[in-house]
C-alpha beads as a LAMMPS data file, in Angstrom:
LAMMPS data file: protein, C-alpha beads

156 atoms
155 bonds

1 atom types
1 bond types

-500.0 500.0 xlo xhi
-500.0 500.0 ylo yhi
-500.0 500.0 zlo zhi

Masses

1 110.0

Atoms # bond

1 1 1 381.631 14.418 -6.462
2 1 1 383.784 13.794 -3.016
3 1 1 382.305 10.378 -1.235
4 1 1 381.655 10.833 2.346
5 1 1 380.906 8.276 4.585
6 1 1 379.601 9.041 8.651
7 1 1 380.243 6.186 10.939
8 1 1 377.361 6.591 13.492
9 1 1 373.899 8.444 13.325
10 1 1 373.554 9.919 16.831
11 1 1 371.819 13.687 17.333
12 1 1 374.819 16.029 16.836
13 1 1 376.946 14.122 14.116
14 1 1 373.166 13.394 12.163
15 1 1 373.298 17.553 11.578
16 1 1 377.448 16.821 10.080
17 1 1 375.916 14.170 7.756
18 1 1 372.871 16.782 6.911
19 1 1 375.292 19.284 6.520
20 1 1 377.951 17.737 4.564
21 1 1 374.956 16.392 1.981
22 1 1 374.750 19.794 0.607
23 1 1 378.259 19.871 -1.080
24 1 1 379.210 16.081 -0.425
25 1 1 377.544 12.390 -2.056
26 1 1 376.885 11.313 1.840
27 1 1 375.941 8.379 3.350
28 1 1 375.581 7.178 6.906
29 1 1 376.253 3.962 8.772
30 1 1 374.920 2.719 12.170
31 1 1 373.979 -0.261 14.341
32 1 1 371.025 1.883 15.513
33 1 1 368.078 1.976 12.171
34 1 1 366.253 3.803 14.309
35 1 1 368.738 6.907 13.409
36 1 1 369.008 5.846 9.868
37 1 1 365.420 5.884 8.916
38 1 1 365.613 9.632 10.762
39 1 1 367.932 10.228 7.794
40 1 1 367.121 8.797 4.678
41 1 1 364.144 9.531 3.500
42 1 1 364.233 13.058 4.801
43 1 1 368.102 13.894 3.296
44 1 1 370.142 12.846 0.496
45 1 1 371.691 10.900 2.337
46 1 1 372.239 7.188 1.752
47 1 1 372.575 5.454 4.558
48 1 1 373.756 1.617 5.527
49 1 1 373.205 -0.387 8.851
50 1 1 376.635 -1.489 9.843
51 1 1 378.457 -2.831 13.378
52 1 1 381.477 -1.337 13.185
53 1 1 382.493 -4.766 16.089
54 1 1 382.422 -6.534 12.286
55 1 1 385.920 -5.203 11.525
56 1 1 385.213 -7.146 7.486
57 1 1 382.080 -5.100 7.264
58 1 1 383.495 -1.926 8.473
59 1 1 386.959 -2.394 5.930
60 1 1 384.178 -3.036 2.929
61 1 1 381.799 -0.636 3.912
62 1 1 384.560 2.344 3.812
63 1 1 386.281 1.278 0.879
64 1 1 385.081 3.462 -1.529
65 1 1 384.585 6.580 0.125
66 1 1 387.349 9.270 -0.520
67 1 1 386.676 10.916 3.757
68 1 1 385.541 8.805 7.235
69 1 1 383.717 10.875 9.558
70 1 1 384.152 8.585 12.820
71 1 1 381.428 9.701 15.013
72 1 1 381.299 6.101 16.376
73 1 1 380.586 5.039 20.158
74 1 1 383.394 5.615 22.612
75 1 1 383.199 1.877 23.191
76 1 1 384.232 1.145 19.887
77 1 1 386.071 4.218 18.624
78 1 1 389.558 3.622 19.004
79 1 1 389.131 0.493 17.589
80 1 1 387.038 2.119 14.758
81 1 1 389.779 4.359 13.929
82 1 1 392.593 1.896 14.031
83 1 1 390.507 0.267 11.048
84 1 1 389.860 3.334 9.292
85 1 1 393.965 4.237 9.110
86 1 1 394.749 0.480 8.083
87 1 1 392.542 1.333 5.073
88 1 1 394.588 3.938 4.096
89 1 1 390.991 6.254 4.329
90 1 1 391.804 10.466 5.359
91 1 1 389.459 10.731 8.622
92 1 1 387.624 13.472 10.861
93 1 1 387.439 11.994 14.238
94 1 1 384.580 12.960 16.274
95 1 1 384.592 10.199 18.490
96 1 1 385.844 9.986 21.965
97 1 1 387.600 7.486 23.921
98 1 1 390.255 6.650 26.722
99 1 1 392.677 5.229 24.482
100 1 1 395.965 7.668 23.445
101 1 1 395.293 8.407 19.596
102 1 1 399.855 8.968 19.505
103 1 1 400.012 5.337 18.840
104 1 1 398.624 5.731 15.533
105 1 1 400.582 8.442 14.434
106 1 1 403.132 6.206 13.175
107 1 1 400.541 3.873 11.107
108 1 1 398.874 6.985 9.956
109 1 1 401.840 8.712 8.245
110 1 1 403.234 5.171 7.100
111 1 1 400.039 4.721 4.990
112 1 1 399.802 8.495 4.036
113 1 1 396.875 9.047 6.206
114 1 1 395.336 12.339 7.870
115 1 1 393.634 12.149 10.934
116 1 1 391.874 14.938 12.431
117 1 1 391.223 14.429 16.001
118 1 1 388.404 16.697 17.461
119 1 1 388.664 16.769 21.164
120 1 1 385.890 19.531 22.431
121 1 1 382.746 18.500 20.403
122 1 1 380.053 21.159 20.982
123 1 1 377.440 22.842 18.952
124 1 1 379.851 24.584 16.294
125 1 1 380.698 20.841 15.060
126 1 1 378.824 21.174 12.062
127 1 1 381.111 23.760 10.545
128 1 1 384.149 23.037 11.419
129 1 1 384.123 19.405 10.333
130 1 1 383.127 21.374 7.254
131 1 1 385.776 23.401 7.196
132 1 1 388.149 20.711 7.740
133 1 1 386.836 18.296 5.089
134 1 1 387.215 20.854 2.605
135 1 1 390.530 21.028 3.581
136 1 1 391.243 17.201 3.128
137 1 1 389.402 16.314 0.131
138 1 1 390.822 19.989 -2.016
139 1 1 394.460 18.998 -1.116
140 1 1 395.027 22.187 0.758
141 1 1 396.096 20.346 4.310
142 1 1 399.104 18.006 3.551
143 1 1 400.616 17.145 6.559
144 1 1 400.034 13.421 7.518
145 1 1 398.991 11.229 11.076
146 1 1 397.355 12.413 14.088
147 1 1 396.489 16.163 14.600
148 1 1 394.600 17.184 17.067
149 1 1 392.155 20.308 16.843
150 1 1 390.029 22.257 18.687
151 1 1 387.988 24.064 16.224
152 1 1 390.897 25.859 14.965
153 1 1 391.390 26.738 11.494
154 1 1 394.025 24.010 10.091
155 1 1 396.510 25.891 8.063
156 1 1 399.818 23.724 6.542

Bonds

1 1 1 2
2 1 2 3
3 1 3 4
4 1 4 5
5 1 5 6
6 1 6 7
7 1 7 8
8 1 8 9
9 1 9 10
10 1 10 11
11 1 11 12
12 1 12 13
13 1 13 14
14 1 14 15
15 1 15 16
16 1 16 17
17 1 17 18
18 1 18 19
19 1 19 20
20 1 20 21
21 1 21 22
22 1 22 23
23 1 23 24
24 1 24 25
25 1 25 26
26 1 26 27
27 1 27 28
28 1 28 29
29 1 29 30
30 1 30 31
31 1 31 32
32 1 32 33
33 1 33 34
34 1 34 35
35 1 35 36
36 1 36 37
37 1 37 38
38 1 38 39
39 1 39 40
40 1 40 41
41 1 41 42
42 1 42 43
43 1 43 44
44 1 44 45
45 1 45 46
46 1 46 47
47 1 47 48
48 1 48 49
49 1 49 50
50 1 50 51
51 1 51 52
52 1 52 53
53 1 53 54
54 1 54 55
55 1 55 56
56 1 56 57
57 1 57 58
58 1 58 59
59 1 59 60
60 1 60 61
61 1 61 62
62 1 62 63
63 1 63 64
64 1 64 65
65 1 65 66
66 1 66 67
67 1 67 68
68 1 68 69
69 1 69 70
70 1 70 71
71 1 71 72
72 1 72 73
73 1 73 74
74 1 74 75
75 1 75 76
76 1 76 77
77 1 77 78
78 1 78 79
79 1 79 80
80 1 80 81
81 1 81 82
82 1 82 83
83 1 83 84
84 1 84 85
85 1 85 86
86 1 86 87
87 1 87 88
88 1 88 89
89 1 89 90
90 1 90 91
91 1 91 92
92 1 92 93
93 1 93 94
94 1 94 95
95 1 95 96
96 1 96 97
97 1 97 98
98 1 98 99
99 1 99 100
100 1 100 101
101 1 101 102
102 1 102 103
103 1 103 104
104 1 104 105
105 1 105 106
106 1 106 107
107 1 107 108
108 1 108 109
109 1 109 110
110 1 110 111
111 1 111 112
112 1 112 113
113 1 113 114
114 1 114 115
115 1 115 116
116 1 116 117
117 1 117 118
118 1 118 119
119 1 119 120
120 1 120 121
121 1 121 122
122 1 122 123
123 1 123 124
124 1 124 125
125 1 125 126
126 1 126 127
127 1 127 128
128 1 128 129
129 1 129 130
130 1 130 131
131 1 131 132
132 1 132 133
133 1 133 134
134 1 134 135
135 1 135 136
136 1 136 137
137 1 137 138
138 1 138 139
139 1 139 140
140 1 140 141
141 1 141 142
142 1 142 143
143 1 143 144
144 1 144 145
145 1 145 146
146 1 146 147
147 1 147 148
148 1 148 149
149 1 149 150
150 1 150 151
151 1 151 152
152 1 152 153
153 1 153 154
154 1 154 155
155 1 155 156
């Protein structure tokens, strides 16, 4: 079974992780166990206690998951991400932040990386980043570095 790993536990990505749990081995990561004890004993959903600041943590904590959600705080997003495509990890990006994404296009395709970029997060999330990491993790979206979506259907 596909290994999916959330970064961040906050109310609208917490229904992604429920959701993904159903097809998906899921677990969840945040500096917040508040949201994490929300989670686990409720869900199958395993879930770890993580600042993603702790760029060692973050690289170990990711490394054997086959798909990143990054639902992290805007404050550390872009620096999430940039982490997440230096491990060579596929990722859904749900997070949002100033920073221009286009300067990791190059690092993404140079390590062979997808990167979905959701821009418009709203109450459809839940299914699209379905949608999308079916996509990913069946093979069926090849192209490689930063594409950015708005809840369309991703077709190569």
């Amino acid at each position: 079974m596909d290994k999916i790993i959330v970064l961040g536990a906050g109310l609208v990505v917490k229904d992604v992780a429920i959701a993904l749990s159903k097809n998906y081995d899921v677990s969840c990561a945040d500096i917040q166990l508040c949201s994490l004890e929300m989670l686990s004993p409720q869900y199958p959903v395993t879930v770890f206690p993580c600042n993603f600041k702790d760029k060692k943590s973050l690289s170990e904590l990711i490394c054997p998951f086959d798909l990143v959600i990054n639902a992290s705080a805007s404050t550390v997003g872009f620096e999430t991400l940039k982490i997440i495509i230096g491990e060579k990890k596929n990722v859904v990006n749900l997070s949002l932040f100033p920073e221009k994404v286009a300067q990791l296009d190059g690092i993404a395709k140079k390590n062979n990386v997808t990167a979905i970029m959701n821009d418009t997060p709203d109450s459809g999330l839940s299914d699209w980043v379905l949608e999308v990491t079916e996509k990913i993790l069946t093979g069926h979206l090849s192209r490689k570095g930063i594409l950015h979506m708005k809840k369309e259907i991703i077709t190569d």
